[in-house]
N, C-alpha and C positions, 0 to 999 in steps of 0.2 A: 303339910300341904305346900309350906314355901317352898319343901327341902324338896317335896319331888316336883315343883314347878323348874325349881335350882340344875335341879338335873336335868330334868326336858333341857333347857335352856344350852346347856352346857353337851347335853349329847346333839342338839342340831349344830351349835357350833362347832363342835367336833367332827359331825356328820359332813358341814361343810370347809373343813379343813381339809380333811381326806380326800372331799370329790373334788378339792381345788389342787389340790397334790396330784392326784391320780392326773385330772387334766394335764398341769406343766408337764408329767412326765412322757403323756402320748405325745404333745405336742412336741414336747422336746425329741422323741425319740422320730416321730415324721420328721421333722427339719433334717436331723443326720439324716435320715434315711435317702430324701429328697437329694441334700450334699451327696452322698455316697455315688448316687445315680449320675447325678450332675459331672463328677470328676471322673467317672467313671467313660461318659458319653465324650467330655473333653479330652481324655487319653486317648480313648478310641479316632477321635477323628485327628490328634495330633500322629497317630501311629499311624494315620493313613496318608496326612501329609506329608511325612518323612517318606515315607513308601515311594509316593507318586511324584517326588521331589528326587530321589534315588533311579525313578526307571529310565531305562538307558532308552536314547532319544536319538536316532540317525540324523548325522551332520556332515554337512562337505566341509572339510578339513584342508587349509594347505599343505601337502606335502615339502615343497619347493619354493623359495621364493617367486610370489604372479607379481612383477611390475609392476606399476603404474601406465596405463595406455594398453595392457595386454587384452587382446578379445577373446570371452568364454569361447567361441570356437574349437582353440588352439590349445585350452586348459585339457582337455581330454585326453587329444593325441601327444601329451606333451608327458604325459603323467604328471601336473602341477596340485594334482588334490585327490584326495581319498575320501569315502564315505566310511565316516566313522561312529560309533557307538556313545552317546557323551551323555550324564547323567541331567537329567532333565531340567534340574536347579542350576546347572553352571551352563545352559544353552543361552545364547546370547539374542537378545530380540532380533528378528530380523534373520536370525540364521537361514540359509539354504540347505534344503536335503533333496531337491530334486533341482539336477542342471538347468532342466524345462523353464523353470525360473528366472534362469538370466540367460538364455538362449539370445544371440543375436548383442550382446552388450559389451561395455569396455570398461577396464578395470581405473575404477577412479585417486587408486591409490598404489602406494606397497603394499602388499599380503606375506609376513613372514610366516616361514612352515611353522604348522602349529596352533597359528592360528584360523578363526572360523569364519568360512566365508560366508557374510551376510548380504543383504542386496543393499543396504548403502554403500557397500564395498564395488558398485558399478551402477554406470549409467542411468537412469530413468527407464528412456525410450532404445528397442533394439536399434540396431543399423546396418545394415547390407553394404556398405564402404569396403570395397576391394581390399585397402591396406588391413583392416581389420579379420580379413580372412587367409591369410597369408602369416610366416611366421619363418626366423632363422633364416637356412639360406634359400627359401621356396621366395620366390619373384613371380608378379604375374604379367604377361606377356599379351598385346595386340595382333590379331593377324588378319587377315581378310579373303575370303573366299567366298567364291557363285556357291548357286545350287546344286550342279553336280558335285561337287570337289567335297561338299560339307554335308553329304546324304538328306540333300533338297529338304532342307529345313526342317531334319528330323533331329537336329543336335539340339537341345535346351542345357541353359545353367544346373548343374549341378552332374551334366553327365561325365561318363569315361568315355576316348575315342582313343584308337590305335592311330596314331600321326603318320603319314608315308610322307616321299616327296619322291619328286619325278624331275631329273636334270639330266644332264649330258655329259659325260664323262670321255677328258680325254687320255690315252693311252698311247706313247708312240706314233705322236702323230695322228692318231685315228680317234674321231667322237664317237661316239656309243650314249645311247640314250639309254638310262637307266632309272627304275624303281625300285626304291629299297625302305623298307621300315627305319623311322627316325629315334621316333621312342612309343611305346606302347603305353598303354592305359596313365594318359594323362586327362587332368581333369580338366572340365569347363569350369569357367567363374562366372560369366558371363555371355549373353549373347545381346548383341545391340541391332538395330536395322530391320530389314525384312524380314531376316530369321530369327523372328523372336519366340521358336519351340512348336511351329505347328504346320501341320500340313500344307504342301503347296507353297510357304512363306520365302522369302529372300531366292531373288532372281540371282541376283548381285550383290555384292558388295558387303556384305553381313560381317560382322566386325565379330569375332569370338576373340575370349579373353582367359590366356591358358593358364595354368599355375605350374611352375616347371621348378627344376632346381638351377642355381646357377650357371653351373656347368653345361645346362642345356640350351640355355638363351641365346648363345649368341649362333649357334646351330641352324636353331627353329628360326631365326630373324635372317639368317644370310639362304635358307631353303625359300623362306617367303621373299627374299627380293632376289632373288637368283633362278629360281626350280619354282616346279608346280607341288603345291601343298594338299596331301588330301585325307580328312577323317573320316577313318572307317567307324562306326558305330559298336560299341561293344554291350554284350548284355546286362541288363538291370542289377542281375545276380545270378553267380552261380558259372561266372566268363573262368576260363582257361586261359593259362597264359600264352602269346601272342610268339609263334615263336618269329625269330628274325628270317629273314629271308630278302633278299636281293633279285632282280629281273631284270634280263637284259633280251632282245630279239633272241639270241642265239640259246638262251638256255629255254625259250619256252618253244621254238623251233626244232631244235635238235635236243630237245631237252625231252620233248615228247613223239620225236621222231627214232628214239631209243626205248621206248617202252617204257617209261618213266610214271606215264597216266598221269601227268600234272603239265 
């Protein structure tokens, strides 16, 4: 009787040796299981950061050295930067990928090529400052002209006009009053006074503000205090170029008194 109580005794203990075994080994074999998952999930999303860290990110790039004081304006027509392809981890805070961005601002520093233009690399606030719209050897020039002369107040900032002037030419003795094309498709920068872009506007005195090359300035300043100045209007889009042409009494007289039809 002891011998098989000895035994019960000995087989529960046994019985619960095994079910203590059996336990540590599911719980052991969950835990790995759980780790496996776990590093499994950490790879995954370290592969996806590398990834996303990898993908090429568009950036305005300088091509050329931009100044210090240079206005995005001028960065375009100048080619001073490229939109460039740059991995998404080496993009620098602040970077620009659309010009739209610093439209209207000025370069607060040097930008060597190469490097990426960010917007603490300019101004805050835009600025519509004449100097800053200009660049190299473009200057921009005052003139003044009425209503008829400047197609009665149909000129605004930012058009193109074909420039004529109207003076008197002497020859031999003899004046001859003549109109001839100065320069074509120059730009406005500005209009001040009554003609400031709208119908019926500026009687008088309407101050336009041209943007020329040097070589033309001192042209367009001796036709303005000398000759009569007058801008023709050109289209939005889509204008033809303006060819030259000269008028004098005799060529539109006997110029159309030949069959000419002009």
């Amino acid at each position: 009787m002891e011998q098989s109580l000895t035994n019960r005794l000995l087989g529960e203990s046994g019985a619960k040796l095994l079910s203590s075994r059996k336990g540590a080994i599911l719980l052991g074999a969950a835990a790995a299981l759980l780790a496996a998952i776990l590093l499994i999930v950490y790879i995954e999303q370290y592969r996806n950061s590398v990834d996303s860290g990898l993908q090429p990110t568009p950036v305005l790039v300088a091509k050329r050295l931009i100044t210090k004081g240079t206005p995005v304006a001028t960065l375009a027509p100048e080619g001073l930067y490229q939109l460039t392809q740059i991995a998404k981890k080496d993009v620098k805070d602040g970077a620009v990928a659309d010009p739209a961005t610093i439209k209207g601002r000025i370069a607060l520093q040097d930008i060597y090529p190469g490097e990426q233009l960010t917007v603490t690399d300019f101004t805050v606030t835009p600025t519509a400052a004449i100097p800053t719209r200009i660049t190299g050897d473009q200057r921009a020039v005052a003139v003044s002209l009425d209503s008829t002369h400047s197609v009665a107040g149909q000129v605004a900032a930012g058009d193109r006009v074909d420039v004529y002037v109207g003076m008197t030419a002497t020859t031999g003795g003899v004046q001859t009053p003549v109109i001839t094309l100065l320069y074509p498709d120059v730009q406005v920068l500005s209009v001040a006074g009554g003609g400031a872009g709208g119908i019926g506007a500026a009687n008088s005195g309407t101050k336009f503000i041209l943007k020329l090359r040097t070589n033309q300035v001192a042209k367009v300043a001796f036709a303005a205090d000398h000759g009569q100045l007058w801008f023709v209007s050109r289209p939005s889009s889509g204008a033809t170029p303006t060819q030259p042409q000269t008028i004098t009494a005799n060529s539109i007289l006997f110029g159309a008194h030949i069959g000419t039809g002009r």
